[in-house]
Backbone of each chain as ProteinMPNN parsed JSONL, in Angstrom:
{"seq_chain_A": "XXXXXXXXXXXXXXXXXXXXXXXXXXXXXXXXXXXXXXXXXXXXXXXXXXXXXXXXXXXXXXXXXXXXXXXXXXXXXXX", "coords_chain_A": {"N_chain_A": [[88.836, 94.554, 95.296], [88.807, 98.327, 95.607], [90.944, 100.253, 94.524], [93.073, 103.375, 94.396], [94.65, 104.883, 91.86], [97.307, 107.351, 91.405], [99.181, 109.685, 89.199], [102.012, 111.603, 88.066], [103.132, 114.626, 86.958], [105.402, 113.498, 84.152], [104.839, 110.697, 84.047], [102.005, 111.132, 84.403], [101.614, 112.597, 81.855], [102.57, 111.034, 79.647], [100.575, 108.547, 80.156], [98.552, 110.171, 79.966], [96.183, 110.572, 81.498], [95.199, 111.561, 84.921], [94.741, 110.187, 87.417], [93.339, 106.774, 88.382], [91.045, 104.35, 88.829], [91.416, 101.019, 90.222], [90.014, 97.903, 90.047], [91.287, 95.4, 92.242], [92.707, 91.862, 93.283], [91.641, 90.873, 96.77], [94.439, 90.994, 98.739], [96.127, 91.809, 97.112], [99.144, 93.067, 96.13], [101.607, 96.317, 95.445], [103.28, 95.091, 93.773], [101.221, 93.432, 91.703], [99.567, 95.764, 91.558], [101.001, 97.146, 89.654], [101.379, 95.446, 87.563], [98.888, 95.022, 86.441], [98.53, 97.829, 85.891], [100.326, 98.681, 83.851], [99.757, 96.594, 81.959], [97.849, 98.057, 81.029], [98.6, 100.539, 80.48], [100.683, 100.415, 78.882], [102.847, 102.457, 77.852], [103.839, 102.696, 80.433], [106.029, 101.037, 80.878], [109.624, 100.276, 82.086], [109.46, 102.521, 82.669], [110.647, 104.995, 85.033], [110.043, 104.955, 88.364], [109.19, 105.395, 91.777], [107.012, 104.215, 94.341], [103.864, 105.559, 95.989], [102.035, 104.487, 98.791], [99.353, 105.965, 100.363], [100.568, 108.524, 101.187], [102.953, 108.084, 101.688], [106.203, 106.716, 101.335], [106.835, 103.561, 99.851], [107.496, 99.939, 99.423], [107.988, 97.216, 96.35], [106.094, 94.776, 97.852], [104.499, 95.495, 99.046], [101.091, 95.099, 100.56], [98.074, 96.234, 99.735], [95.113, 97.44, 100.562], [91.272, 97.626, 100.27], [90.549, 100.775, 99.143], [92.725, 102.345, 99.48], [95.275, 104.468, 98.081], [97.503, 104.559, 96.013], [100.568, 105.857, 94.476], [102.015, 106.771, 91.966], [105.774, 107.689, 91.926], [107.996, 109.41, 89.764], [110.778, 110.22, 88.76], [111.968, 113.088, 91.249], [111.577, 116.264, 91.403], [111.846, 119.353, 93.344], [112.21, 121.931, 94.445]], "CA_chain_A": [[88.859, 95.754, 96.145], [89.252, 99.34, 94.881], [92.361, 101.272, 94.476], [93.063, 104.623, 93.492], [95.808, 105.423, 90.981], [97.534, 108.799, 91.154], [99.654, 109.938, 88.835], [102.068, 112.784, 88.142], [104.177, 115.17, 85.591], [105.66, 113.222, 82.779], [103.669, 109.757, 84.142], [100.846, 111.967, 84.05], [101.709, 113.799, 80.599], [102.457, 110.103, 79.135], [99.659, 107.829, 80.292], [97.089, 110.913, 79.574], [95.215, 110.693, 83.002], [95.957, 111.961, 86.685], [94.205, 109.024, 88.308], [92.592, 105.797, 87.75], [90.704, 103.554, 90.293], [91.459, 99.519, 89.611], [89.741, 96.582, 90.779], [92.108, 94.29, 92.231], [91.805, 90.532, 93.934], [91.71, 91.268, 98.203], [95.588, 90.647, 99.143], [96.655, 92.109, 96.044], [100.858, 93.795, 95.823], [101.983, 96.98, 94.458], [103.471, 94.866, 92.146], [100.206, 93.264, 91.146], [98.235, 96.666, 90.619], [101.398, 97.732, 88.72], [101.203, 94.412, 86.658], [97.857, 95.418, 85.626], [98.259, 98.967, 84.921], [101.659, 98.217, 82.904], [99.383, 96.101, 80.882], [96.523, 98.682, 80.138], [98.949, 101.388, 79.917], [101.97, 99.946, 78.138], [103.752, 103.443, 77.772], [104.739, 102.554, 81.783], [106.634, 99.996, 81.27], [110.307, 100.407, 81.807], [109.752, 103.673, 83.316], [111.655, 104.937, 86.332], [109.518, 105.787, 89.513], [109.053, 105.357, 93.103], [105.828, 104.156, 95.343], [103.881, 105.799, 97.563], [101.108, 104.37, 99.408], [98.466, 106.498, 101.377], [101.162, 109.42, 101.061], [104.332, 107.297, 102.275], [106.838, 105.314, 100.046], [107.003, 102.041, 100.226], [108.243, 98.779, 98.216], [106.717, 96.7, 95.679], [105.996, 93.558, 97.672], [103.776, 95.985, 99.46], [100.187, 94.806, 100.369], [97.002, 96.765, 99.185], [94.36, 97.292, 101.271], [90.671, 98.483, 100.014], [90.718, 102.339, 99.353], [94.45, 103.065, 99.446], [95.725, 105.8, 97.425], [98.896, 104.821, 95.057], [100.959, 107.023, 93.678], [103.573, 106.578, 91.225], [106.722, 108.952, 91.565], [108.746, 109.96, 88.794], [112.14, 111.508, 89.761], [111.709, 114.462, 91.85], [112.45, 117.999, 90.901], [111.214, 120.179, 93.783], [113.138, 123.213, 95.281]], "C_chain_A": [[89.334, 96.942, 95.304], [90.297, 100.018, 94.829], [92.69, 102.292, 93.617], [94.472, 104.34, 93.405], [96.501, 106.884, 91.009], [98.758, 108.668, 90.263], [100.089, 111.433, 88.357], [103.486, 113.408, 86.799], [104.543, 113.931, 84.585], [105.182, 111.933, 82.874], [102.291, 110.358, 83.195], [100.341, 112.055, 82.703], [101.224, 111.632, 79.347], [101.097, 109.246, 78.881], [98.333, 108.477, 79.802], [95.705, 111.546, 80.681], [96.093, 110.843, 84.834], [95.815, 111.121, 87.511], [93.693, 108.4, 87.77], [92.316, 105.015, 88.861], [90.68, 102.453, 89.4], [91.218, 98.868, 90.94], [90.785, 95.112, 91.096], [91.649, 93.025, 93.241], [92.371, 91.218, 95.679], [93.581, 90.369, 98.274], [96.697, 91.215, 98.148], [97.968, 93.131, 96.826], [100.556, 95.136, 95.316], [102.472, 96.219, 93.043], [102.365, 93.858, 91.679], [99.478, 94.403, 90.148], [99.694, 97.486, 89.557], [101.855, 97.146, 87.152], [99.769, 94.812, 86.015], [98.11, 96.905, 85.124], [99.222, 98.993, 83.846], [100.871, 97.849, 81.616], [98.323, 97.207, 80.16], [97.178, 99.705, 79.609], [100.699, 101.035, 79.395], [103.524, 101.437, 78.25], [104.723, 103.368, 79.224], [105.425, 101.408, 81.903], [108.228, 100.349, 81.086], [110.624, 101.938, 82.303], [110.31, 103.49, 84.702], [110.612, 105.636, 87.577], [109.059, 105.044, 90.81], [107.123, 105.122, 93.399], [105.913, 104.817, 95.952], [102.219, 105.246, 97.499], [100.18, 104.901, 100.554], [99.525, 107.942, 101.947], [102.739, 108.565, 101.709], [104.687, 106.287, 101.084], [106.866, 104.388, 100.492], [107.694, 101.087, 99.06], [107.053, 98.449, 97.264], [106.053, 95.596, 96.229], [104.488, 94.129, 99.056], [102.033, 95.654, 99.595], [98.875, 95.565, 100.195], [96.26, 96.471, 100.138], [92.778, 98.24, 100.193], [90.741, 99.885, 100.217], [91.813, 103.065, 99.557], [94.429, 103.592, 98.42], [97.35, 105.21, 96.814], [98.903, 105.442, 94.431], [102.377, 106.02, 92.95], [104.542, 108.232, 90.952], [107.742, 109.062, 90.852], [109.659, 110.778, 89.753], [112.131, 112.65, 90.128], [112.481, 115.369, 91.449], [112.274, 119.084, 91.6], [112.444, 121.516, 94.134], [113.926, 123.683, 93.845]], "O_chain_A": [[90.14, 96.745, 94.394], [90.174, 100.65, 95.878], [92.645, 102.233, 92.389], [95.257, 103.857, 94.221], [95.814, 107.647, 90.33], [99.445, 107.66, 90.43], [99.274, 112.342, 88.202], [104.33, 112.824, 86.12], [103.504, 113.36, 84.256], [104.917, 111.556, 81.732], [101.822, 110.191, 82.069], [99.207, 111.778, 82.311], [100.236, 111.238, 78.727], [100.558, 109.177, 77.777], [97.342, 107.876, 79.386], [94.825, 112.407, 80.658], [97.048, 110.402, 85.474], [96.615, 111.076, 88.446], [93.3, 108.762, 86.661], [93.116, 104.915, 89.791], [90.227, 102.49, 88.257], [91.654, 98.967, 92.087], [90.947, 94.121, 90.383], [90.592, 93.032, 93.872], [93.365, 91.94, 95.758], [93.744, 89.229, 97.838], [97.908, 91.105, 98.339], [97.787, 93.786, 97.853], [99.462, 95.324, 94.785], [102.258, 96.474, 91.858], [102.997, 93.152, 90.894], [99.062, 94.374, 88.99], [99.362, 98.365, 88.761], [102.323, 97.695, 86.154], [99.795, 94.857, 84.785], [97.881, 97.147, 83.939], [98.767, 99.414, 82.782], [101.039, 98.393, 80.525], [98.048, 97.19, 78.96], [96.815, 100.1, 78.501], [101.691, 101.654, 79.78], [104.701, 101.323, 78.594], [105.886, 103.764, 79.303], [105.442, 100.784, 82.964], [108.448, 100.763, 79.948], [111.743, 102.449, 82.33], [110.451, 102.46, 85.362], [110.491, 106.861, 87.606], [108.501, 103.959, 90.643], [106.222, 105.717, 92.808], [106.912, 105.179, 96.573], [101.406, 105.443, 96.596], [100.218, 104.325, 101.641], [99.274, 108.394, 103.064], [103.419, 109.375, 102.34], [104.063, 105.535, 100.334], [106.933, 104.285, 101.717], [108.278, 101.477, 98.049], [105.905, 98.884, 97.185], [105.28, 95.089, 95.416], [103.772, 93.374, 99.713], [101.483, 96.009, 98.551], [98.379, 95.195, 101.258], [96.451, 95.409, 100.731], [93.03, 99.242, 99.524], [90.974, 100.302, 101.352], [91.834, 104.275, 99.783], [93.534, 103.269, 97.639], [98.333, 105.635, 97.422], [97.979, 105.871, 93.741], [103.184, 105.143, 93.258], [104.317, 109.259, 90.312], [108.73, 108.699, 91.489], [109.553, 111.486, 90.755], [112.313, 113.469, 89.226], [113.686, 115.369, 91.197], [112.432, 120.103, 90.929], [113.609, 121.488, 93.737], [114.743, 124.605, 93.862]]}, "seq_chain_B": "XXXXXXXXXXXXXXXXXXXXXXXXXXXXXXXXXXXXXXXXXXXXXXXXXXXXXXXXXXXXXXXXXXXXXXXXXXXXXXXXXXXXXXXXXXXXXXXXXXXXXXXXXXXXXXXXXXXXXXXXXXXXXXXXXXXXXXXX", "coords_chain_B": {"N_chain_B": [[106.93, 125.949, 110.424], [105.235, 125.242, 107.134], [104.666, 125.316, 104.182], [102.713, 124.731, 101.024], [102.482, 127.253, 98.517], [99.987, 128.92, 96.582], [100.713, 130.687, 95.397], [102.143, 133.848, 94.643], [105.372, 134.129, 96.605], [105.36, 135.904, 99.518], [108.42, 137.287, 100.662], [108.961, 139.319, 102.662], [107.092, 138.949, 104.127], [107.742, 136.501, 105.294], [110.522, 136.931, 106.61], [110.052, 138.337, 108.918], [111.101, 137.727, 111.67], [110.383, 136.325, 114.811], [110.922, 137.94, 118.112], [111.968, 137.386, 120.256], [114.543, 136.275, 120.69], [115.855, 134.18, 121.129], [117.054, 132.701, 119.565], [120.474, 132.952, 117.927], [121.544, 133.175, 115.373], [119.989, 132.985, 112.032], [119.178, 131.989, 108.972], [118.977, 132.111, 105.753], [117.578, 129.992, 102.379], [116.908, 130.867, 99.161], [115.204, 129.499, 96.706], [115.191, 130.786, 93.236], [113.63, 131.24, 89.731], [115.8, 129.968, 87.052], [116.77, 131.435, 84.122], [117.835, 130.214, 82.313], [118.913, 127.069, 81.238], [121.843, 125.123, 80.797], [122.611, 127.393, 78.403], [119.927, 127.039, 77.172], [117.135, 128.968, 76.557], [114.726, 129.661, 79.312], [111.442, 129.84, 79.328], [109.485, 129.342, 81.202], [108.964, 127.942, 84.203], [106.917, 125.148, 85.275], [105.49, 123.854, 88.164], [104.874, 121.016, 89.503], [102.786, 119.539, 92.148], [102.336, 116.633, 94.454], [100.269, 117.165, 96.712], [99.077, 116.604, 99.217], [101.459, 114.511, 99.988], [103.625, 115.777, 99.775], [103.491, 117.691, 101.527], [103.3, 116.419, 103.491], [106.346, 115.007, 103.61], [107.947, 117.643, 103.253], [107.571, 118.546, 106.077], [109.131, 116.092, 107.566], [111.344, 116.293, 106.477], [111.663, 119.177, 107.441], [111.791, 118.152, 110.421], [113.985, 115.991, 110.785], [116.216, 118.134, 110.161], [115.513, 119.89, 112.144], [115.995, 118.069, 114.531], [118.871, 116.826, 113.974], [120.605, 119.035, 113.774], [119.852, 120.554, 116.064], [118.229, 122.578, 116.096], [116.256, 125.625, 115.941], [113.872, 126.489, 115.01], [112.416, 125.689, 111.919], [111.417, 127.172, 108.775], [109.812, 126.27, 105.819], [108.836, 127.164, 102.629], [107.081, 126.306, 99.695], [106.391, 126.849, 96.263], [103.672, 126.581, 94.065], [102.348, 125.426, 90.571], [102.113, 127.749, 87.642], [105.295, 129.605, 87.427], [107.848, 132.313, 86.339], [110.692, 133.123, 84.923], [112.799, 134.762, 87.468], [111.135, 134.753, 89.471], [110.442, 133.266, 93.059], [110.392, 130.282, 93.8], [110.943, 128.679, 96.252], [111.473, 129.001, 99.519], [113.58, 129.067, 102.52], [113.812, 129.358, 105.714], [115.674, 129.418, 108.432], [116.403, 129.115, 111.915], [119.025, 128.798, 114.874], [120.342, 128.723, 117.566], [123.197, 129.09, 116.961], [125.176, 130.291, 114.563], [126.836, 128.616, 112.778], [125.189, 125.873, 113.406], [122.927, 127.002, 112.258], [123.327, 127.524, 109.217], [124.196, 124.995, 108.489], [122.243, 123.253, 108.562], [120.453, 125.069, 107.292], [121.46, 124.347, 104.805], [121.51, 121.378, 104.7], [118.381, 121.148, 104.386], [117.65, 122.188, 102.122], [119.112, 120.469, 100.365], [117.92, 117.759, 101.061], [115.249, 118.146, 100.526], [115.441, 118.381, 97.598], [115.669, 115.899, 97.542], [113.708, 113.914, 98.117], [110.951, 115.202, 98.239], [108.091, 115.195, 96.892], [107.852, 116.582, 94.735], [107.458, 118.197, 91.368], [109.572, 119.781, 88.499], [108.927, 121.224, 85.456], [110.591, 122.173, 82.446], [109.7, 124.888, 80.373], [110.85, 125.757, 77.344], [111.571, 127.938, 74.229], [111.014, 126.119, 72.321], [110.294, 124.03, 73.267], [109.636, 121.322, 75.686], [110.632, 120.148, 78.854], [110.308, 117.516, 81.967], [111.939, 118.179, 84.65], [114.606, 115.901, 85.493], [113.529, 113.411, 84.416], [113.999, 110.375, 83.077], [114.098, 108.701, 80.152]], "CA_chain_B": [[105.956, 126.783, 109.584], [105.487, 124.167, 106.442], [103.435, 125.533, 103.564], [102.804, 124.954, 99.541], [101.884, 128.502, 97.917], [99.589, 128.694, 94.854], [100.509, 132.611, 94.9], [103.725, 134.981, 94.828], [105.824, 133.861, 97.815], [105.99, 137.072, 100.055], [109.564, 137.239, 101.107], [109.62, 140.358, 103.704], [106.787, 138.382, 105.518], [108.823, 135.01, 105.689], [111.574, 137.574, 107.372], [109.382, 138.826, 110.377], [111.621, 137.246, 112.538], [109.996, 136.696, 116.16], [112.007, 138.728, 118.986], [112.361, 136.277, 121.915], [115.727, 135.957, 121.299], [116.302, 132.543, 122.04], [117.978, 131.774, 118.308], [121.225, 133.733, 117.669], [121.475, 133.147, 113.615], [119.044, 132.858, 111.183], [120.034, 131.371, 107.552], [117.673, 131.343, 104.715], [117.517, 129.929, 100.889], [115.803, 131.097, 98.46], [115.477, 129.137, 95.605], [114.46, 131.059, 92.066], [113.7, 130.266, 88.106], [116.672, 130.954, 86.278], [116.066, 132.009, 82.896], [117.908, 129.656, 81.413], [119.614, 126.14, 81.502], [122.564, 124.455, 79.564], [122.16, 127.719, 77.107], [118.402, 127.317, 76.564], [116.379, 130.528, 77.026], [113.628, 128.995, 79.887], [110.483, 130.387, 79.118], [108.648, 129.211, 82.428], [108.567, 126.598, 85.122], [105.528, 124.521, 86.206], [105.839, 122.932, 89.064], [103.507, 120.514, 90.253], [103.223, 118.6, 93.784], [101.709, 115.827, 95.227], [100.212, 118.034, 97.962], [99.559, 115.802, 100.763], [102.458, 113.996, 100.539], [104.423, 117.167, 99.555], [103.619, 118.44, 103.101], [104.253, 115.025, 105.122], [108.08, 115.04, 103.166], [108.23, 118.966, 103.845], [107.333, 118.451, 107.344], [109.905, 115.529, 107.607], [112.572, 116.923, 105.908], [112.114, 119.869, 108.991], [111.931, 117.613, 111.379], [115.253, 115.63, 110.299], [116.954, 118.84, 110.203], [115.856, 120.3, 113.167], [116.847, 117.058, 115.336], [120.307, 116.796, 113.436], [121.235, 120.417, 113.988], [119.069, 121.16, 117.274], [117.812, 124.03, 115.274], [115.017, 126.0, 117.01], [112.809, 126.521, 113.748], [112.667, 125.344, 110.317], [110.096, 127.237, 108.113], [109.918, 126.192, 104.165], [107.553, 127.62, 101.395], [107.346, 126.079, 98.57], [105.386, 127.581, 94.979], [103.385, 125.435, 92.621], [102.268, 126.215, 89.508], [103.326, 128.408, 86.418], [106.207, 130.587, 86.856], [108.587, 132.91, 85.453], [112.328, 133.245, 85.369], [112.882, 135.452, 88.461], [110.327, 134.298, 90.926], [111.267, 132.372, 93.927], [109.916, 128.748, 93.794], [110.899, 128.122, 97.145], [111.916, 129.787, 100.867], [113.677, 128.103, 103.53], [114.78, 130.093, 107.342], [116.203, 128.211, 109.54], [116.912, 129.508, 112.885], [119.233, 128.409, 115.642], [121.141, 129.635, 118.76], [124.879, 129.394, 116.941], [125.307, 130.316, 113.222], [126.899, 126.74, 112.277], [123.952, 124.97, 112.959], [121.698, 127.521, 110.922], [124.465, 127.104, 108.026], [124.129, 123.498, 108.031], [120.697, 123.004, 108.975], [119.672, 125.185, 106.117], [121.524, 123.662, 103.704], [120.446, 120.189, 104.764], [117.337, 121.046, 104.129], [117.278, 122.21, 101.045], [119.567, 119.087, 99.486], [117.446, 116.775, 101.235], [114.007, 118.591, 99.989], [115.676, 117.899, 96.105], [115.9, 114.766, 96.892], [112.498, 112.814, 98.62], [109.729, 115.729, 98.378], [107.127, 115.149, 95.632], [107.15, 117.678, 93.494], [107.939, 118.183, 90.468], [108.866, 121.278, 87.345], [108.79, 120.99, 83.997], [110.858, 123.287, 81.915], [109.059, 125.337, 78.909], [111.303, 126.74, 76.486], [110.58, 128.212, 73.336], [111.008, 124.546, 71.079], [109.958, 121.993, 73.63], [109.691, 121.046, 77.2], [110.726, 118.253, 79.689], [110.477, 117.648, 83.462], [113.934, 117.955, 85.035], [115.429, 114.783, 85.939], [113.469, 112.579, 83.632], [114.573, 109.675, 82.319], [112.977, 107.872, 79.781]], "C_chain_B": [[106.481, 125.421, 108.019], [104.095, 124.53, 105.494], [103.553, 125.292, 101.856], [102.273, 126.275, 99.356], [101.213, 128.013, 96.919], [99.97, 130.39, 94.225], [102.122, 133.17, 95.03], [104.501, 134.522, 96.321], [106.141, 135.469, 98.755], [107.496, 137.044, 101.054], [109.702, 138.272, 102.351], [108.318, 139.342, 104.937], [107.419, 137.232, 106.022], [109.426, 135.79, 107.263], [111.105, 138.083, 108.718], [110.194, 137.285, 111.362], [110.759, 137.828, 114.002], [111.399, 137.099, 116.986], [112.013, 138.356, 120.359], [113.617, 135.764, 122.279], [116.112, 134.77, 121.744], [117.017, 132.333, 120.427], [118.959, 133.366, 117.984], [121.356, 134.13, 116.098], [120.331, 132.684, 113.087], [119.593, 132.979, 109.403], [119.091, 131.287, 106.608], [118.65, 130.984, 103.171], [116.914, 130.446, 100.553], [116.108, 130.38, 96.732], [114.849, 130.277, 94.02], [114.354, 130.845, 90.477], [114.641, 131.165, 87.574], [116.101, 130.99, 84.584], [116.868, 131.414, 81.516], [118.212, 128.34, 81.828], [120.577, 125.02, 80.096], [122.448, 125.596, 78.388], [120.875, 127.701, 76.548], [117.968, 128.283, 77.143], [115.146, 129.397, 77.902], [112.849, 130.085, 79.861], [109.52, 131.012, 80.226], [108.779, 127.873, 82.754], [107.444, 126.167, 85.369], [105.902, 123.576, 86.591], [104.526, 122.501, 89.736], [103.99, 119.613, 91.538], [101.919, 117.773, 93.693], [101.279, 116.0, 96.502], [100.57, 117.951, 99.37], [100.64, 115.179, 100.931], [103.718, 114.88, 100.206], [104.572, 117.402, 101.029], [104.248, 117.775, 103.986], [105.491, 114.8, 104.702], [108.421, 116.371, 103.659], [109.112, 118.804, 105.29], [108.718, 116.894, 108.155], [110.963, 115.682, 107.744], [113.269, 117.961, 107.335], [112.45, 119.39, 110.226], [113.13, 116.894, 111.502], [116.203, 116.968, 111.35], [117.112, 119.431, 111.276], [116.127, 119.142, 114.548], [118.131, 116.822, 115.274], [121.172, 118.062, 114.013], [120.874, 120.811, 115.485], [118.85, 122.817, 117.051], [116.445, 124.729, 116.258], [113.468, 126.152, 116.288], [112.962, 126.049, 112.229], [111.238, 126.261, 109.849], [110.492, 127.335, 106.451], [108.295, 126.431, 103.827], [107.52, 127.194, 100.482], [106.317, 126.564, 97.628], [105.229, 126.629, 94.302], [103.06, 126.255, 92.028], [102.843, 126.75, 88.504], [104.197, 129.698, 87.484], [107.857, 130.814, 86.464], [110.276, 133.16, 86.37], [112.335, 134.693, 86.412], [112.146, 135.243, 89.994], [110.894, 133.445, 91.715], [109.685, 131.27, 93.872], [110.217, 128.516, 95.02], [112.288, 129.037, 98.116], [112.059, 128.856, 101.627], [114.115, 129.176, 104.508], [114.641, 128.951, 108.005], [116.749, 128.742, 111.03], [117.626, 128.755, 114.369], [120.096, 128.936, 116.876], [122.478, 129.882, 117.977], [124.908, 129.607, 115.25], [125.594, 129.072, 112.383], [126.213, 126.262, 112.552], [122.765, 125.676, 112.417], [122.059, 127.418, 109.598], [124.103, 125.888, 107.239], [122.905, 122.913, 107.66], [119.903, 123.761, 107.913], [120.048, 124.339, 104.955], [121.654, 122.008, 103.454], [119.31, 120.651, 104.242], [116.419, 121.099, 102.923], [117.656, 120.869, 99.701], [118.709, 117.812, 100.16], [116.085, 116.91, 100.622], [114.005, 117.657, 98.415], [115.759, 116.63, 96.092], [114.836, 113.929, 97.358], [111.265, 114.006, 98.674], [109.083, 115.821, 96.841], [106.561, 116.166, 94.926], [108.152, 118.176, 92.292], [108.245, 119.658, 89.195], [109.588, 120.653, 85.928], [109.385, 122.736, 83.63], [110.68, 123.776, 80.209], [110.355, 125.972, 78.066], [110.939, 126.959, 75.017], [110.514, 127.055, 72.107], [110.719, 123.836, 71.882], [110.251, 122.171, 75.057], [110.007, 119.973, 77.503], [111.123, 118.876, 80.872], [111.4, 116.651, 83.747], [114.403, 116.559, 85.935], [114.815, 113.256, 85.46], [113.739, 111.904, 82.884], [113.731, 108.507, 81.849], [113.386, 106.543, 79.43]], "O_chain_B": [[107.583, 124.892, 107.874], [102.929, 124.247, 105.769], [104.599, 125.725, 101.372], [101.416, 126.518, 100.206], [101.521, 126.975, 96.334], [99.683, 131.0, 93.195], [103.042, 132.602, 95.618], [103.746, 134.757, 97.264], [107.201, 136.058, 98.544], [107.39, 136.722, 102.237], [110.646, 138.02, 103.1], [108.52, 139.105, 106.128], [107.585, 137.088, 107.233], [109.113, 135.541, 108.428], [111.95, 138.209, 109.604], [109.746, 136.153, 111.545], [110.509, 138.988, 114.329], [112.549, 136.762, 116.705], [112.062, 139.065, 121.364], [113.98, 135.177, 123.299], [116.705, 134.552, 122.8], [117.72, 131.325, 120.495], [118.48, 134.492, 117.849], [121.27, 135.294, 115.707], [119.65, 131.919, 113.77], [120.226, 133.882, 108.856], [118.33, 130.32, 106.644], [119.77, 131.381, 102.849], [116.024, 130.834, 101.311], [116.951, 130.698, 95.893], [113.621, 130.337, 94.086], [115.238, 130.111, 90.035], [114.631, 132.394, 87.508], [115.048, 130.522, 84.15], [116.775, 131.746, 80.334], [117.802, 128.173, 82.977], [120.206, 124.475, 79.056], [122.2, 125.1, 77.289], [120.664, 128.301, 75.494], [118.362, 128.55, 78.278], [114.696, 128.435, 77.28], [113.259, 131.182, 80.242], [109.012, 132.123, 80.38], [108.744, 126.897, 82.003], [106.73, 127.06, 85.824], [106.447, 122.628, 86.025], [103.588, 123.112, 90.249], [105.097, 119.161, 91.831], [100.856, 118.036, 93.131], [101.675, 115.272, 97.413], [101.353, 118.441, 100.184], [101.022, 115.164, 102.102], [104.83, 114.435, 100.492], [105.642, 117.312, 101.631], [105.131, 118.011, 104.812], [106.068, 114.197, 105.607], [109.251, 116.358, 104.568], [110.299, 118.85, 105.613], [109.01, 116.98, 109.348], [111.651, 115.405, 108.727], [114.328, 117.897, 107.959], [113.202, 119.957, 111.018], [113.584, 117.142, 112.619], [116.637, 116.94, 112.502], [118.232, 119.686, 111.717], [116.498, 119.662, 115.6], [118.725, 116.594, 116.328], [122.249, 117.964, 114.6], [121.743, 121.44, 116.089], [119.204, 123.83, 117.654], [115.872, 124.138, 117.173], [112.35, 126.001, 116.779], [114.0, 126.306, 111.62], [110.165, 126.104, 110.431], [111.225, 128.176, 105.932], [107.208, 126.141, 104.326], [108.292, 127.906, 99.84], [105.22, 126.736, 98.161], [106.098, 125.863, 93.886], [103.151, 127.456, 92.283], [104.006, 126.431, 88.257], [103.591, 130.534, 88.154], [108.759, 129.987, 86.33], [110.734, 133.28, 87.506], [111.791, 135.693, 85.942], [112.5, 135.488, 91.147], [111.838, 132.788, 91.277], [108.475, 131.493, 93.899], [109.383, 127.639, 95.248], [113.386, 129.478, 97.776], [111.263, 127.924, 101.745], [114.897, 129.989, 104.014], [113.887, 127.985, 108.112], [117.975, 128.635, 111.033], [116.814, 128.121, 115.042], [120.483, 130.07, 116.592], [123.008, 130.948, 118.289], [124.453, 128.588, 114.732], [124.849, 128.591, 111.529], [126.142, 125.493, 111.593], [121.726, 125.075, 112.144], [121.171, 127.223, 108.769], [123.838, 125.696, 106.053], [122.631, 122.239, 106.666], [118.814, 123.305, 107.563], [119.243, 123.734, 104.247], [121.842, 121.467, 102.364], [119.409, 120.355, 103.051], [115.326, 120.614, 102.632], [117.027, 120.475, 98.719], [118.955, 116.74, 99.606], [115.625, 115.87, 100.15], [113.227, 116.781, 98.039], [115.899, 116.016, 95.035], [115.044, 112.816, 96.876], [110.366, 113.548, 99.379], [109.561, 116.421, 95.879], [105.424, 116.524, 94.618], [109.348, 118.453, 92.378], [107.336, 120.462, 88.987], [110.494, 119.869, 85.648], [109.052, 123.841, 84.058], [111.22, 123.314, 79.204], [110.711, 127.023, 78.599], [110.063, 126.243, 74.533], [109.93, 127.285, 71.048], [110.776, 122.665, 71.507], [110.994, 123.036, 75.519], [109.855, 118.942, 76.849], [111.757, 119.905, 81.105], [111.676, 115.472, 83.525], [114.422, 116.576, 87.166], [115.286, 112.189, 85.853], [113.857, 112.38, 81.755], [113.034, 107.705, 82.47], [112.547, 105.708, 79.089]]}, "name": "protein", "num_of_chains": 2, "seq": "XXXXXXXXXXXXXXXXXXXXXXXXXXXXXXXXXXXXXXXXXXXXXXXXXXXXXXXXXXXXXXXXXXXXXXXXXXXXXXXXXXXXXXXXXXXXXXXXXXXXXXXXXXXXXXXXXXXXXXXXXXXXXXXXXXXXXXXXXXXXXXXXXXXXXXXXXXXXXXXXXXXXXXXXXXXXXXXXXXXXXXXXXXXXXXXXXXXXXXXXXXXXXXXXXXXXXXX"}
């Protein structure tokens, strides 16, 4: 099933790309699709940031659905 | 009222306070880029958001505040994008019938903003940049 990637500021800056859509198996975790991107993009490993799924945070044990929207959030700096 | 800017925040329209009289005080922030930090000359901010979920934390954040306080309005602005030391990055009014809960209720809003709304700034100065509260 498909899943979009978002990514942002120093994720962003690091990894090189704002988004990425990954094929994962149907039942698939956050921490699955962040077991695969970890592996393609190594530079995220060990980094510090927050889920959100479909604009809401969530955990990692979180279940994936076709066409959801993850985000990875890096420590906020707004206001 | 719950908006991202991509443009100059106009501050005297924020202030058009409606005249119905039903909220006694009215409290704003205004956040803006200082022009330096720790001794570094800051060049420029860019601040980026996670739009949609920028808005549904915004919109949260108001809603919080005005249940906590029994505030009568919350309206925040926030600015993406580049800018410069002096601009305001971000407007909060807060209006409520008694001054202590526009007090409070603003400044909830703004320490809770810094801490769960998705967006982010990066600070340029003239040797090197990094976005503020990154840890690598």
């Amino acid at each position: 099933m498909k899943v979009r990637l978002r990514l942002f500021a120093a994720l962003r800056e690091q990894v090189g790309l704002d988004e990425l859509e990954l094929d994962l198996a149907p039942g698939a975790t956050v921490d699955d699709l962040l077991t695969r991107v970890c592996g393609i993009h190594p530079v995220l490993r060990g980094r510090s940031f927050a889920i959100a799924v479909n604009h809401s945070y969530t955990g990692r044990d979180r279940s994936l659905a076709a066409g959801d929207e993850v985000a990875l959030i890096p420590p906020v700096s707004g206001g | 009222m719950i908006t991202i800017a991509h443009a100059p925040i106009d501050l005297a329209d924020l202030f058009r306070i409606p005249g119905d009289g039903a909220s006694g005080g009215v409290v704003s922030f205004v956040g803006t880029v200082r022009d330096h930090t720790a001794q570094r000359r800051v060049v420029r901010l860019e601040y980026e958001a996670y739009e949609p979920m920028a808005l549904r934390e915004l919109e949260a954040v108001a809603r919080a505040a005005t249940d906590r306080f029994a505030l009568d309005a919350v309206t925040i602005v926030h600015r993406v994008g580049i800018l410069l030391p002096g601009e305001v990055a971000v407007a909060i009014l807060v209006r409520a019938a008694h001054r202590a809960a526009a007090f409070d209720g603003c400044r909830f809003t703004i320490d809770t903003l810094k801490q769960t709304v998705p967006i982010w700034k990066k600070e340029v100065f003239a040797d090197g940049e990094t976005w503020v509260g990154d840890r690598p």
